[in-house]
N, C-alpha and C positions, 0 to 999 in steps of 0.2 A: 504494500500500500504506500502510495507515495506520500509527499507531508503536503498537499495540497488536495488527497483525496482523505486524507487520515482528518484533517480540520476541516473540511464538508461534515463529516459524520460526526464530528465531537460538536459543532456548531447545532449541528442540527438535532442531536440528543439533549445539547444543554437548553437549548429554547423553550421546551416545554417545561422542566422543569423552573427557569426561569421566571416563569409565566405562571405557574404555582407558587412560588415563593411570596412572588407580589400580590398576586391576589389573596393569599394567606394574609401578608400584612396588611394589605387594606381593610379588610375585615374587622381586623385588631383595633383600627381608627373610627371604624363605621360609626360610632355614637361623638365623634368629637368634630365639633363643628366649624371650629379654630384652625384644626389639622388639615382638615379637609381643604379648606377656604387657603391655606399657605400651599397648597399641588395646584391649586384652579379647579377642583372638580367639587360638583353637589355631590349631596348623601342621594338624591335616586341614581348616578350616575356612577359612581361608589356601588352600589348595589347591583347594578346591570352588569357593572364589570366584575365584581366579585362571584355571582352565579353563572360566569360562562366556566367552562370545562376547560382543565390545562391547555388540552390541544387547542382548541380556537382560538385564532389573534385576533 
C-alpha cells in the first residue's frame, strides 16, 4: 500500500469517527445557551445535528 493510498483509508476511517466525537460533545452543550451562541448555532440546530448518524455529513 502506498503512503498516499494508506492516508485515503486512514482519512476516510477517521471521518466518521470524527463526526461522532463532535456530535457526542455537542450534546454535552445542548442545554447551554451561552455555549451555543459562542459556535453560531441554535439549540434546534444543535439538535438536528446531534440526531444525525456518524456516517452522515
Amino acid at each position: 500500500m502506498t503512503d498516499t493510498t494508506f492516508s485515503l483509508v486512514r482519512n476516510s476511517l477517521a471521518a466518521p469517527v470524527r463526526r461522532w466525537r463532535t456530535r457526542r460533545q455537542l450534546g454535552q452543550i445542548i442545554d447551554d445557551s451561552g455555549r451555543l451562541a459562542d459556535i453560531g448555532i441554535s439549540r434546534r440546530e444543535a439538535l438536528a445535528e446531534i440526531r444525525k448518524p456518524f456516517w452522515e455529513i
